[in-house]
N, C-alpha and C positions, 0 to 999 in steps of 0.2 A: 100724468094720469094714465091710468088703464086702458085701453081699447077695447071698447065694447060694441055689443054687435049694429053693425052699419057706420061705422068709425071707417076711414080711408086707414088702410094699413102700410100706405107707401106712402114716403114725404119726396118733396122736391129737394133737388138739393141745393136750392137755394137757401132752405130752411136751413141747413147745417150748422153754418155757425154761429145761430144762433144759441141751437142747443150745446155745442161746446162753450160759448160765454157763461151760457147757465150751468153747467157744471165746473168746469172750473171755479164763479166765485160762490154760487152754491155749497161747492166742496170744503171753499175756502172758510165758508161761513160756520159751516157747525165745526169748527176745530181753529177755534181764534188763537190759540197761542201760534199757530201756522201763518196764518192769517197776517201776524204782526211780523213776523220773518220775512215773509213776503212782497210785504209793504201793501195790504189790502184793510184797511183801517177801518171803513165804515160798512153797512151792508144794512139797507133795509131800514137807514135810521139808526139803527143799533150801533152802539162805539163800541168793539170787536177786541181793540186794546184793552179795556177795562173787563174783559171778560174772561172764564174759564171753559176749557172746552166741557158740554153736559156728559157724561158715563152714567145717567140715571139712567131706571129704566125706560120713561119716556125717551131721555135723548138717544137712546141704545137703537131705538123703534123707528124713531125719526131717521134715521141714518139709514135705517135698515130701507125705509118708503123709499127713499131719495134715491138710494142707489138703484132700488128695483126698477122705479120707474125710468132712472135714466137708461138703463140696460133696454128694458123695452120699447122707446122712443128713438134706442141705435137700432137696435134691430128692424124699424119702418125703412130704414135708410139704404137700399142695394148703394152698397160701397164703390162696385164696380163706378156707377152713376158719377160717383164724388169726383172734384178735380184732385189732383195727385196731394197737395198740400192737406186737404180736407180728409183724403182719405187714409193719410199717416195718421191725419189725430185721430180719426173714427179707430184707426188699431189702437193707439194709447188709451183713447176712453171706453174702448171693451176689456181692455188686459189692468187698469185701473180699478173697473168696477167690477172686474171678476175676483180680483185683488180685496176689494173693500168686503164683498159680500161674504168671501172665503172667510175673513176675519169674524167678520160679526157674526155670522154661522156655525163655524166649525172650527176654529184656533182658536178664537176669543182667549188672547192674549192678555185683554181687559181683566178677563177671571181670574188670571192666573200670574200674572208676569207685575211685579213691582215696581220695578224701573219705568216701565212706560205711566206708571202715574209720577213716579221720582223725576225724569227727563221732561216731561210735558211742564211738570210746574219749575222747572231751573231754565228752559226756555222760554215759559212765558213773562220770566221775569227779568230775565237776562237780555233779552232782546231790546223791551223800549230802555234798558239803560244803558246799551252802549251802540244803538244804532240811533243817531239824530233827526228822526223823520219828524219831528215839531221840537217847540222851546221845552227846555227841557222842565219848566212845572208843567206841563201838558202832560211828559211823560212819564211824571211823578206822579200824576193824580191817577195815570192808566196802573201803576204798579201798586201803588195805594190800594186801588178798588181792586184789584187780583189777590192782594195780601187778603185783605177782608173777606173774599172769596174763598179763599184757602182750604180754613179750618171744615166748612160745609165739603167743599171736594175729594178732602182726603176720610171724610166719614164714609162718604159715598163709594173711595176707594175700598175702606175695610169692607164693607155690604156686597163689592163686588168679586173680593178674589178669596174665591172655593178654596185655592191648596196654592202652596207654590212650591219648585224648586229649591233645595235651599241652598243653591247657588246665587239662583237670583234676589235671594232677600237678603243675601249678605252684600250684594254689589247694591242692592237699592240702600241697602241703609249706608252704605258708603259713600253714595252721591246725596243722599237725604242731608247727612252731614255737610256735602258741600252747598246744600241747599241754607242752610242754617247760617253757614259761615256769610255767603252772599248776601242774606238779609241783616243779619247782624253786624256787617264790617262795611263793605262799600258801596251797598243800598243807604244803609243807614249814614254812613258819613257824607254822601252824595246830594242827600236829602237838602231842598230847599228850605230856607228858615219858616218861609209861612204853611210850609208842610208839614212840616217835622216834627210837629204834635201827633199830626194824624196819621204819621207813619209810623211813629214811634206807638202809636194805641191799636194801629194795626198789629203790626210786629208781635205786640205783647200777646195777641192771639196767636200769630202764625207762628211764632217759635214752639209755643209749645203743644202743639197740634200737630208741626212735625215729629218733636221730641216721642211725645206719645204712640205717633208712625211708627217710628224707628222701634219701640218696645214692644208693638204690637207683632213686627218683622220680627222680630226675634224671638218672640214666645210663641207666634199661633199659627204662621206656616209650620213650622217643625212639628207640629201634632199631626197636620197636614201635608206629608211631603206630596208633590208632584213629578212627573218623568218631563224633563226638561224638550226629550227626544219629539220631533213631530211623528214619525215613522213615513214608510214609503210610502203610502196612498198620500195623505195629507203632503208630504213633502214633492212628493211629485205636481200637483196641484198649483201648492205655491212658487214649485221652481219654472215652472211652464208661463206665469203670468207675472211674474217679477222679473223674470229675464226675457222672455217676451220673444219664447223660442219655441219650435216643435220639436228640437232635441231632446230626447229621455234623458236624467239625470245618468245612466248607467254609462252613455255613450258619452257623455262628457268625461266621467271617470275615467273609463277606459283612455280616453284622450289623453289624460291628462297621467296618468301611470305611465305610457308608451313615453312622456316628453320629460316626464322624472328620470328617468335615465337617460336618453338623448342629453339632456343640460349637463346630468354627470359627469358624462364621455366627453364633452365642451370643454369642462371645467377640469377635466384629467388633462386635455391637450394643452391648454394655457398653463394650468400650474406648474408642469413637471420641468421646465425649461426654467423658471419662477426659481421652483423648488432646489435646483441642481446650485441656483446660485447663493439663494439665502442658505442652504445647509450642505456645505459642500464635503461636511464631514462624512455626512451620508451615504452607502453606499448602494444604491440603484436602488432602491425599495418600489415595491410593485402594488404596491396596496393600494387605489384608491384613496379609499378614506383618511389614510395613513397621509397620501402627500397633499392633497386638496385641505386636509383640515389641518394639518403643520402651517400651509401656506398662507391661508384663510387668517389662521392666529398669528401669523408675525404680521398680518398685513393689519388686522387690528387692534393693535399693540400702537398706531398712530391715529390717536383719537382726542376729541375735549376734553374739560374739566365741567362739571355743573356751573361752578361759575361763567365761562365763558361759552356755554352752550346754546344762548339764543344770540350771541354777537357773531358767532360762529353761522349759525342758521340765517343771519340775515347779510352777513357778509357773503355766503352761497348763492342767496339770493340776487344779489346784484349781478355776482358774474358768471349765474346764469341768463340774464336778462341780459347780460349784453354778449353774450355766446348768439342767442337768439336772433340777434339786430344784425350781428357779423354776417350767420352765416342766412338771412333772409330764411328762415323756417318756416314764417308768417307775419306778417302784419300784425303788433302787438296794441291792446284795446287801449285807447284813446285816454280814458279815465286813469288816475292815477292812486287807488284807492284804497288798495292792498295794506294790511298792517299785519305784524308778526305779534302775537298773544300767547299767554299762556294760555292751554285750556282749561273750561271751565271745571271746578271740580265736581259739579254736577253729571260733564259729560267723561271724565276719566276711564269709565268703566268698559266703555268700548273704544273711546280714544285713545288710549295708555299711551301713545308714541306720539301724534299726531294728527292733526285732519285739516280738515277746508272748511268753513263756511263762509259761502256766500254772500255780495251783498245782494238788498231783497231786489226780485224781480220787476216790481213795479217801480221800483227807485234804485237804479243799479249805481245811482250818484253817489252811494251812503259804503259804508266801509264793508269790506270784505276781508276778511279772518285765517290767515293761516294760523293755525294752534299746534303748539308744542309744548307738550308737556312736559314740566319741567322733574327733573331728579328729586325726591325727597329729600328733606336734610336732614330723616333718622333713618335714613336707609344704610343697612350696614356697610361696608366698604366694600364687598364681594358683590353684592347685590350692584352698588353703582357700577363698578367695574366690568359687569356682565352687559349691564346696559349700554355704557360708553364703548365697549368693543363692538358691541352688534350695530350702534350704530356712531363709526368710526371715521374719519377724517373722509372717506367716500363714500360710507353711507349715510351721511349728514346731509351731503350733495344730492347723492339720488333721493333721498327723503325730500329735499324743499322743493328740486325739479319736476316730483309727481304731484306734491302736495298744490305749489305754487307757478313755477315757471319753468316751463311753458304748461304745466300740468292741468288740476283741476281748476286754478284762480283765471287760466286765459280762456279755457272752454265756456266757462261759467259768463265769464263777461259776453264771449260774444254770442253764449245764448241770450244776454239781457239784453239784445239788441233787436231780438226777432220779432217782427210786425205783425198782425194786431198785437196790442197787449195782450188778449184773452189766450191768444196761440203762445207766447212766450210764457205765461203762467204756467200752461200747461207741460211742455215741454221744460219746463225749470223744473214745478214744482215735483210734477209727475214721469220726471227724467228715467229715463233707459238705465240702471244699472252697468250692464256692459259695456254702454257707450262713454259712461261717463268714466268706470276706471278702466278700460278699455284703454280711453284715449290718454289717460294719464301714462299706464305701463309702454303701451304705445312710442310714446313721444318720447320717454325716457332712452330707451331703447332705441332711436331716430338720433337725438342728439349724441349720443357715443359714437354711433354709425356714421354722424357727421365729425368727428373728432374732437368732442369736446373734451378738454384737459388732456391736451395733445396722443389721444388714442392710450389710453393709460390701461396696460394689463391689467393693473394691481383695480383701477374703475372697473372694467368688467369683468372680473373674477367677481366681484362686492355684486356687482349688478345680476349676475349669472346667481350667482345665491340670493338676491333676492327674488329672480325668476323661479327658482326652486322653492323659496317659501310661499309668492302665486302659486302654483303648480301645489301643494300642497294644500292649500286652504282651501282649493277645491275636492281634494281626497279629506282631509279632516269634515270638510261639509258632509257630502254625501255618507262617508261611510258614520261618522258621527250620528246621524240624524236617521240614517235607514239601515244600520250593518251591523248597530252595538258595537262599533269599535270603542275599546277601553281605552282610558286613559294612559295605560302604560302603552300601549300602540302607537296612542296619537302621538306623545310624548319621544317615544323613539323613533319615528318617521322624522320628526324635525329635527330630531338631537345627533341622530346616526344617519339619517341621509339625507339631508338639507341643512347640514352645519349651523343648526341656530341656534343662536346663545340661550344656557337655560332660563335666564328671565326672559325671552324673547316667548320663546316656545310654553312658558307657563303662562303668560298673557294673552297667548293666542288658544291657548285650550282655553284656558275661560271666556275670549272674545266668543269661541265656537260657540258654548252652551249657551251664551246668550242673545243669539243671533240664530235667523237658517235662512238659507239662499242668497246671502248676502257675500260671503265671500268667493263661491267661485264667478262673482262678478267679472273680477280680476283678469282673471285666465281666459273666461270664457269673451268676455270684451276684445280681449288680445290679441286672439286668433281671428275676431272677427274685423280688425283694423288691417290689419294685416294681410289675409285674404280681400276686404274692398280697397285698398292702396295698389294692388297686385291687377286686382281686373279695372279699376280705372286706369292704370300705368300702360295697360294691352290698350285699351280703349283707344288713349291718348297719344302712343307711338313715341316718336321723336316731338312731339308737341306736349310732354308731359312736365311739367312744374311743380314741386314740391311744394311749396308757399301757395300756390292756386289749389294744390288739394287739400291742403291745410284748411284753407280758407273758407272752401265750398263748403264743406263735409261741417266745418264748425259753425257756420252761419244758418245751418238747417238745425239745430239743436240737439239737444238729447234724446233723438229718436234708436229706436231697435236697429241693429245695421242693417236686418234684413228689409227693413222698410226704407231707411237711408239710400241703400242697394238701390230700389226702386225707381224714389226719387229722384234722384242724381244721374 
């Protein structure tokens, strides 16, 4: 509520976590396909699975109250007052609700961006079918009553987007598709027999309701194009409470320019010793780019086949989990719950390589998802061949060790451990960007440094290039989004100075457009794991343990580092 006049405008701070419990499943509440990743199932009475999140104009309104008022219910609270734990989340539930409000105000994404109705509905349906949180007619009837919801939500969709991109309605109808596949292949075959009628009479609505999606995407943004670009005011904004930093986006850049060639000069000193041996024919060549990217190409030239590309990934998997146990890097989480998946093709559009999810926060018993997307089987032979070099017998490695171990799947667990529940929702749900791929590039970076795959050049030359492609996605963000860098720019930034294969670097220009402030997570997490490793190491002297600050720093959650900082 408001504060009106003779209202106390200061609360105790005993009161606090209360109002955190309320916002969190609050938050949780108006956006149920969330909700059920979560594992926050009921709310109010209300079954949350069988629901879709509202984008009408009341629910648009509703969202807008909730925030507001939470935002002025934090600000009753002198922070200072809070105990140190209380006062991390009061930073997350001010940089969340600045976050929410920017959205519903001024980006409204909702109006514009297709994918976000395409993604919302391949997650709400994707989740009760392959996370076990009750028997599974329980969570046939939740996916049932979402089908039947469908057709109403994606009317609601057309009503809501003014113009789009038409980048992004070529990528929404491309997941819409995998939206279709998923209902009609193994929703459908999944289906219990005394369902199967009513899924099947669902269906026959939600197929073509997408279908219709898909035709609308493709005829009526394009009368309406939109500029993908936020620009600098609005990007400034959202980079300051997504990343959850006082850094200007400018000074990041610049950072991150000065360390694109620092890595170069790395990756000049490693290869050219490399270089002398694999091309001896060679005689002294001084180029840079010349011996780094000869070197780069024979090194992968030792890569999978699509067939053997997820036995390959999960064969990595093991030995790097037992890299981890060797050299004591951490305590690894107790659960054993981890599966290797294709991703879904709903989420390809921004996953093209890979990703993580979670399992949900309030049931971290339930599976947790490394996804690898798999090679097409109409992809021409140059095309595969691009993709298997980029990512090659060591970047298959570094890929599952960021993705999975010790990477995002061990941070993850041992946020699902953090006391109250209401505090681990939040720090799950509402996780730190930075911290979280932060600790992934992080850790990556830690395990070489401890010699994993016996200190292997040819590993960190691979790793060193992909440090250049971080270092990178933070220049294609910013200059992308606030500078008008064209496509031929971006395109020659990865191609000619961060050695990235051209399906790599054609995947990441489109990742760009349809994302902002998201990838220089990466870089900017990086620097800041790095820097708090450094001043607790001072802190701690000859009392310093690698596995203890492993431990600490993960068991506090996905907070901002500079509030981590704090904390610890």
């Amino acid at each position: 509520m408001v504060c009106l006049a003779g209202c106390s405008t200061q609360k105790a701070p005993g009161e606090f976590p209360a109002l955190a419990e309320e916002f969190v499943y609050g938050s949780l509440a108006l956006a149920p396909a969330s909700a059920t990743a979560a594992g926050y199932h009921q709310h109010g009475g209300v079954a949350l699975d069988e629901q879709l999140d509202d984008w009408s104009e009341a629910g648009v309104e509703r969202q807008r109250r909730f925030y507001r008022d939470i935002n002025v219910r934090l600000d009753r609270f002198d922070a200072a007052r809070l105990s140190p734990e209380d006062q991390a989340d009061h930073a997350v539930m001010k940089d969340q609700v600045a976050l929410a409000l920017l959205e519903l105000d001024t980006i409204q994404e909702w109006r514009h961006k297709p994918t976000f109705y395409v993604e919302l509905l391949g997650n709400a349906l994707f989740s009760p079918f392959v996370l076990e949180y009750a028997p599974k007619p329980a969570r046939y009837r939740a996916i049932v009553a979402r089908l039947e919801n469908l057709p109403a939500f994606l009317e609601q969709a057309r009503k809501n987007l003014a113009d789009s991109p038409e980048i992004w309605a070529a990528v929404a109808r491309e997941e819409n598709e995998g939206n279709i596949g998923l209902i009609d292949g193994p929703l459908r075959a999944g289906a219990p027999a005394d369902l199967r009628l009513r899924y099947d009479q669902a269906a026959m609505l939600a197929i073509p309701a997408l279908r219709v999606f898909n035709q609308y995407l493709k005829d009526d943004p394009a009368k309406r194009p939109a500029d993908w670009r936020l620009g600098t005011e609005r990007y400034a904004r959202k980079f300051r409470h997504a990343l959850g930093t006082d850094k200007p986006p400018a000074d990041l850049l610049g950072e991150a320019e000065a360390d694109l060639k620092a890595v170069r000069k790395q990756m000049w000193d490693l290869a050219l010793p490399l270089h002398h041996k694999l091309f001896p024919a060679h005689k002294d060549p001084v180029d840079l780019n010349l011996i780094v990217g000869e070197t780069l190409a024979k090194i992968g030239e030792r890569h999978s086949t699509p067939d053997r590309y997820f036995a390959d990934a999960r064969r990595d998997l093991e030995e790097a989990r037992e890299f981890v146990k060797k050299k004591n890097l951490l305590t690894l989480p107790p659960r054993d719950n981890l599966r290797v998946i294709e991703t879904p093709v709903f989420m390809r559009g921004i996953y093209s390589v890979g990703g993580f999810n979670s399992a949900p926060a309030l049931e971290p018993q339930l599976g947790a998802f490394y996804w690898l997307t798999p090679i097409p089987k109409d992809w021409p032979k140059e095309r595969v061949e691009s993709k298997l070099r980029e990512y090659n017998f060591f970047g298959l490695k570094l890929l599952t060790i960021h993705e999975a171990m010790p990477g995002h799947y061990v941070q993850l667990e041992y946020g699902n451990d953090i006391q109250p529940k209401s505090r681990r929702l939040l720090r799950s749900v509402f996780g730190n960007g930075p911290y979280v791929e932060g600790w992934a590039v992080y850790v990556t970076e830690t395990m070489l440094d401890e010699g994993y795959l016996d200190g292997s050049v040819e590993l960190r030359l691979i790793f060193l290039k992909q440090q250049l492609r971080m270092i990178a996605n933070t220049i294609l963000d910013i200059r992308l989004q606030t500078m008008n860098m064209s496509d031929r720019e971006a395109l020659d930034l990865m191609l000619k100075q961060c050695f990235q294969e051209k399906e790599e670097a054609e995947g990441k220009l489109r990742r760009a457009k349809l994302s902002s402030t998201q990838l220089p997570t990466y870089y900017a997490g990086w620097r800041d794991w790095r820097r708090l490793r450094a001043d607790y190491q001072q802190r701690q002297g000859a009392a310093f343990r690698l596995a203890e600050f492993h431990e600490r720093m993960l068991k506090a959650g996905a907070l901002p580092v500079s509030v981590l900082a704090r904390l610890k």
